[in-house]
N, C-alpha and C positions, 0 to 999 in steps of 0.2 A: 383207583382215583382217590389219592389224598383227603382231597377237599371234600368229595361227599363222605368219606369215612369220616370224615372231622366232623362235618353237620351230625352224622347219623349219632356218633359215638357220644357229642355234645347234648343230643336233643333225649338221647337217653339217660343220663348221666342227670339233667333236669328234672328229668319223670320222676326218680328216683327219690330226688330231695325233700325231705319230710317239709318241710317251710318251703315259699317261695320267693324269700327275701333277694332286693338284688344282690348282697355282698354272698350269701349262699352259692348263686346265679355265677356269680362274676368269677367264685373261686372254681363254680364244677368247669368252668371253662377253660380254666387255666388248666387243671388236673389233666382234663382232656389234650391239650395243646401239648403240655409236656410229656403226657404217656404217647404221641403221634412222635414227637419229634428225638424220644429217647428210644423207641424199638424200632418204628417204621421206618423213619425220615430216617435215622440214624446207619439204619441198615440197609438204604439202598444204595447199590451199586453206581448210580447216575451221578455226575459231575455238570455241572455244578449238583449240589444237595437240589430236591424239590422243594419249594417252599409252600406254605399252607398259610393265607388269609384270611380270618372269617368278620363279616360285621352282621351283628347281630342286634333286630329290634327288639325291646323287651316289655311287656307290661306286667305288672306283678298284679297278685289279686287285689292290693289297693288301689291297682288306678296307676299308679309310678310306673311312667313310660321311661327308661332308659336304651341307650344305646353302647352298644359293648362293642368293641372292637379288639380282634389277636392277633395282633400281628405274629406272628410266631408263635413265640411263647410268652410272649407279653401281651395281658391282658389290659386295656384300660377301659374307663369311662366315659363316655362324649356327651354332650351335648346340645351339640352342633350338630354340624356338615360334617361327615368325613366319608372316606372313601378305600379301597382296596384293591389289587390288581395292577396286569399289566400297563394302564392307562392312568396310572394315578396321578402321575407330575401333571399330564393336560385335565385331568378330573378336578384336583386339588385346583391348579390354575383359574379356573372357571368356576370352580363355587367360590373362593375367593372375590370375585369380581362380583356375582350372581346372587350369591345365598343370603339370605335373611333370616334371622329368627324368630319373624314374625308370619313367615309363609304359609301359605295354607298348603293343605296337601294336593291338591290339584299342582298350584305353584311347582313343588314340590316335585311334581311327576312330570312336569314340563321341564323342570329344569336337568332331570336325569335321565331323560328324552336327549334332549340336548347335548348334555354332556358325551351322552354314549354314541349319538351320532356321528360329534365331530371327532372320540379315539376311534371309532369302526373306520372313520377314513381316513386319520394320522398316525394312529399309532399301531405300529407292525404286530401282529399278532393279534390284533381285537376285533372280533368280528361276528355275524350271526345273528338271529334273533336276540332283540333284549328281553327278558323277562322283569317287569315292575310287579313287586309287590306293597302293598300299603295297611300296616295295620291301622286298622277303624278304632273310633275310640269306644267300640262295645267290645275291643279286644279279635275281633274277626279281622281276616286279611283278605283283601279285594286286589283282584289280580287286574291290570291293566291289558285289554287284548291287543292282541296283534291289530289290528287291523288301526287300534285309534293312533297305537305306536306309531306304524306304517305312515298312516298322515299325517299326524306332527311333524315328524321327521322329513316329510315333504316341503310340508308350510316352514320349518326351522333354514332346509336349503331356499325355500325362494326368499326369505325374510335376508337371510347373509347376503344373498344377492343384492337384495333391495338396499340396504343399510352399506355398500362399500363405498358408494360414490359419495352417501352424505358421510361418511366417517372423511373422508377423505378433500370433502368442498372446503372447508375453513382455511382461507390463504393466509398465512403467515409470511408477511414480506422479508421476515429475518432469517427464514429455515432454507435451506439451498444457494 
């Protein structure tokens, strides 16, 4: 499995680094992306190539919350919204519409609720338990459980429901 070799290989490679600054941070992540994608990725037999995502939250011992994303072997910085995977056009789509940067994390966890409910049922290949995690601002990560998932994702179908007919009442006498 690529991806958790990535995680593991990255989350060692952090351990490691005498500072915790994030450009330190951002470079062990690249080192790792390119050491995955010049021996492993490179050397598998599979066509197309596998490809490896990682988005990564970060808080340094300052307090500096950053957000790392690798696409490959391209590492950048976010500060935003972003997103990875199979489902990213309909992910991207909808934080687009949705995201603020003034959200709170609840916000936050509703909206990747969301997001991930409507690729589990559009887009082929996405499917499963979601797993949310949220780093706190004491640096601790708080996992959202299944079960609050489960009924979000309930209340988010009956809510689409509810909202098609008003999306839809405003007559336009010019359109048709």
């Amino acid at each position: 499995d690529y991806l958790r070799m990535a995680f593991e290989k990255t989350i060692s490679r952090i351990a490691n680094l005498q500072d915790l600054y994030i450009d330190d941070i951002q470079q062990a992540v690249e080192e790792t992306m390119i050491e995955i994608y010049s021996t492993h990725i490179q050397l598998s037999p599979c066509i197309p190539k596998p490809s490896v995502d990682l988005l990564l939250a970060i808080r340094t011992p300052d307090g500096t919350l950053s957000l790392l994303k690798a696409a490959e072997t391209a590492v950048i910085r976010n500060f935003n919204f972003d997103v990875v995977g199979t489902g990213l056009l309909l992910a991207r789509h909808l934080g687009d519409i949705f995201y603020e940067t003034k959200m709170t994390i609840k916000q936050g966890i509703y909206l990747a609720i969301y997001i991930l409910r409507l690729a589990k049922k559009y887009v082929p290949g996405v499917g499963g338990h979601s797993n949310i995690l949220t780093l706190q601002q004491d640096g601790t990560i708080k996992t959202t459980t299944l079960e609050d998932i489960s009924d979000l994702e309930s209340h988010f179908a009956r809510f689409d429901a509810l909202i098609k007919p008003i999306l839809f009442s405003f007559p336009d006498e010019e359109v048709g």
